[in-house]
N, C-alpha and C positions, 0 to 999 in steps of 0.2 A: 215452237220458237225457242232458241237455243238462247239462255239470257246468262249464259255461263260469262264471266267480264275475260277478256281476252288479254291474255302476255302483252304488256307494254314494254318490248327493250328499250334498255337503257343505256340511251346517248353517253357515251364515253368522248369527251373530249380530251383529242391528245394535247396538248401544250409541247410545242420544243423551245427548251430552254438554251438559248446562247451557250454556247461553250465557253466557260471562262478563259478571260487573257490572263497570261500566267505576262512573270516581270518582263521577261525575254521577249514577248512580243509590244509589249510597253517600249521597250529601249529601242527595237525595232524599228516604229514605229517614230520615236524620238530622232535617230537616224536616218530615217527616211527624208526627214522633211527637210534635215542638212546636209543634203545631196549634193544641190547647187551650189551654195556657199562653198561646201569644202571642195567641189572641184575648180572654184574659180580661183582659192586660194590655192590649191596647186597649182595651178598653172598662173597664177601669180609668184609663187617659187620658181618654177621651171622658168620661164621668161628672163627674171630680174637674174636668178645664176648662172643661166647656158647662154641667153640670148643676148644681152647688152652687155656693154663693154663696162670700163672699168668707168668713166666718167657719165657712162648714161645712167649707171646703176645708181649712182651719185640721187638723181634725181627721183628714178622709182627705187628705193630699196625692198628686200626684200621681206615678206612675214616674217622672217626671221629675227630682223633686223629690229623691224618694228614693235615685236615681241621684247624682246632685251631691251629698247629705249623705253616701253612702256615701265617696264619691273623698274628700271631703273626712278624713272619719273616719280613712279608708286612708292620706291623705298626710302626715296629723300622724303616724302610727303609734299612735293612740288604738285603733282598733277592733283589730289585733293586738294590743297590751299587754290587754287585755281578752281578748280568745279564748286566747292562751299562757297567763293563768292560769286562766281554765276546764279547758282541756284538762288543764293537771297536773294540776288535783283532780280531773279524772277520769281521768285513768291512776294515782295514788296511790292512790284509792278502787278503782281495778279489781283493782291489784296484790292489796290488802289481800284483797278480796271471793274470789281462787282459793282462797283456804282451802276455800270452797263443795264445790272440786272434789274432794280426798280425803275429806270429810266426806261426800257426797253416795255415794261409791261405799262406803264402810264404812256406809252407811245402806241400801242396797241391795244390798247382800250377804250381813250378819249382820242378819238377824232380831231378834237379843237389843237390839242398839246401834239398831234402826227402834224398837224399841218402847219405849227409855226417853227417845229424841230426836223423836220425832214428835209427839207430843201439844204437844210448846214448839212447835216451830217451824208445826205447823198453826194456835197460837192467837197467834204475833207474825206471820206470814204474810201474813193479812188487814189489817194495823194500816200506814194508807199512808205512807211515808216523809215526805211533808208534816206528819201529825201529830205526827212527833216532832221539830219544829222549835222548838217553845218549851222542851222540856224540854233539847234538846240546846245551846240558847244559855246555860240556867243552868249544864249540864256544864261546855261546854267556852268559852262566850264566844262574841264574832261575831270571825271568822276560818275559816283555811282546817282548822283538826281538825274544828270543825262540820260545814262545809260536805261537807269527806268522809267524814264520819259519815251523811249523810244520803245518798249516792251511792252508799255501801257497801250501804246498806241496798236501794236501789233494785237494784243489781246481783247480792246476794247469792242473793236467794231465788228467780230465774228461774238463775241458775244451776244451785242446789242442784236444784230440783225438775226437774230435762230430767237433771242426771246421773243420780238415782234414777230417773228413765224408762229412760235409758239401759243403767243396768247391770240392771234388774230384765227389760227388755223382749233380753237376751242369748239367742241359740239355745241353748237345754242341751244340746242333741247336740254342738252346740260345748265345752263345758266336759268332756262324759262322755267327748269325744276326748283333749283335753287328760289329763286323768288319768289316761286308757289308754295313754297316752303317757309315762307318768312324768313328767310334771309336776307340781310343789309347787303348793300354797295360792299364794303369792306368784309364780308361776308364772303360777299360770292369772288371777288377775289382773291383772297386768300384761301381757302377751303375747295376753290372749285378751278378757276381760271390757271392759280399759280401752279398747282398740283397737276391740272393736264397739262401746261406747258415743259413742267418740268426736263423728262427726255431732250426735248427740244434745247431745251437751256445747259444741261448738259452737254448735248452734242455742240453748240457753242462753245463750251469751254474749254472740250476737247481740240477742237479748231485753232480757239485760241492759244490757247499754250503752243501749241505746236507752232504756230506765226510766232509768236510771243518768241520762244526759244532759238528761233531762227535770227531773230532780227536781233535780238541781245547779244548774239555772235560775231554780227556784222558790229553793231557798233562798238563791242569794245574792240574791233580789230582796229577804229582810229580813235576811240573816244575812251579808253581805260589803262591801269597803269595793275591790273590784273583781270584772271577771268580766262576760262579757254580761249577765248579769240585773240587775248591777249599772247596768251603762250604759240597759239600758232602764228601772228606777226613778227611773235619775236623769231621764233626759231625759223622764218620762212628770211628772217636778214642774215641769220647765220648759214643757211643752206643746211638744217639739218632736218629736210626731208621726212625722215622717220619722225620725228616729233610731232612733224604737221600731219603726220597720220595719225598717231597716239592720240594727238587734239581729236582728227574728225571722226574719230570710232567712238570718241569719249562719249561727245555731242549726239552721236546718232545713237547709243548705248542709253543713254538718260533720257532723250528723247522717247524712244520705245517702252522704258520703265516709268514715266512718266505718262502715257498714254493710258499702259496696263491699268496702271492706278487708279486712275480715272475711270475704267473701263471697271473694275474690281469693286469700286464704291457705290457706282450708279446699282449694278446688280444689287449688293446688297441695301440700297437707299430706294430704289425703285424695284421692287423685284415683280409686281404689276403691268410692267412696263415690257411688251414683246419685242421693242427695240434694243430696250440695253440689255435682255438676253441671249441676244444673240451676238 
């Protein structure tokens, strides 16, 4: 019998390692994804200079145009002094609106406090932050209590309704540990309930704002004496077109960085969380 041990070869695993991206294909890349944009914006050039006339242009002007009213806007410091006071009414109005967030988890957690607050809040719910514009100008006048009166409201109820998603949508094996554990009432919500909600209550926020920032637009368009909505009524009496676009890039421009942010914080506040990484 042959008891000689026998040649084991030796598994070589290859590895292919990615080819690094050098910067050029980063920028690439970068350019890729403003494809569409910048063709719509040319042919938003081409239209407004070859195709309309001298009095249609009036109406669409062109990037160009819109380009120079912006700088201009920017170098007086007109269009900042307008976007600094939107933004406060709406970080005022945001502050105000986390009430949502302990209201929303004692709404999804006690039973008794869902059923004497749910019936209000499903029938002012539906009722949209624009319609309470004239009632809120006899409240409170035209200024900034109106104005975040109606941002409050924008924000409030995508709040509220993602927190009670949140706390109601909690694993129970998660809470029935918690207790087996000696943990209090106030225990297992704070440490266990609020914390898997959390995502959830985020994603509310994000919601909110974005409502929040829409509606604050509308009303100072009748209800402010500044504010982008303010600048685009004004300039839309004057017919100067290009302004009302400078306003609505402004608005969609802060919108989008105000999302990111959001978007930016959660990751690093939740980084457990396979929804805000993505």
């Amino acid at each position: 019998m042959n008891t000689e041990p026998r040649a084991t070869p030796t598994a070589r695993a290859v590895v292919t390692l990615p080819a690094p991206r050098g910067l050029g294909a980063k920028v690439l890349a970068r350019i890729r994804r403003l494809t569409l944009p910048l063709l719509l914006i040319a042919a938003w050039q081409y239209i407004s200079t070859f195709v309309l006339d001298e009095t249609t242009r009036a109406l669409l002007p062109a990037p160009t145009a819109v380009a120079v009213a912006g700088w201009d806007l920017i170098a007086s410091g007109e269009l900042l002094r307008h976007l600094f006071d939107s933004l406060r009414r709406e970080f005022t109005a945001f502050c105000w609106s986390l009430v949502a967030i302990p209201l929303g988890v004692a709404m999804g957690w006690w039973k008794s406090v869902n059923e004497q607050l749910d019936p209000l809040i499903e029938m002012l719910r539906p009722i949209p932050p624009l319609a309470w514009i004239p009632l809120s100008i006899l409240w409170f006048g035209v200024g900034d209590t109106q104005n975040q009166f109606i941002i409050f409201l924008g924000i409030f109820f995508p709040i509220l309704l993602n927190t009670i998603t949140g706390v109601t949508g909690v694993e129970p094996n998660l809470v029935r540990a918690a207790r087996c554990l000696g943990a209090g009432e106030a225990a297992v919500l704070r440490r266990v309930v609020l914390r898997a909600a959390l995502p959830q209550i985020v994603t509310g926020i994000r919601i909110g704002l974005g409502v929040g920032w829409m509606a604050l637009v509308a009303a100072e368009l009748v209800g402010a004496n500044s504010g982008l909505g303010f600048l685009i009524n004004d300039a839309r009496t004057l017919l100067r077109t290009d302004v009302v676009i400078v306003g609505m890039i402004t608005i969609g421009l802060v919108g989008l960085a105000l999302d990111l942010m959001i978007r930016a914080l959660s990751r690093r506040a939740l980084p457990w969380s396979r929804t805000m990484r993505q």
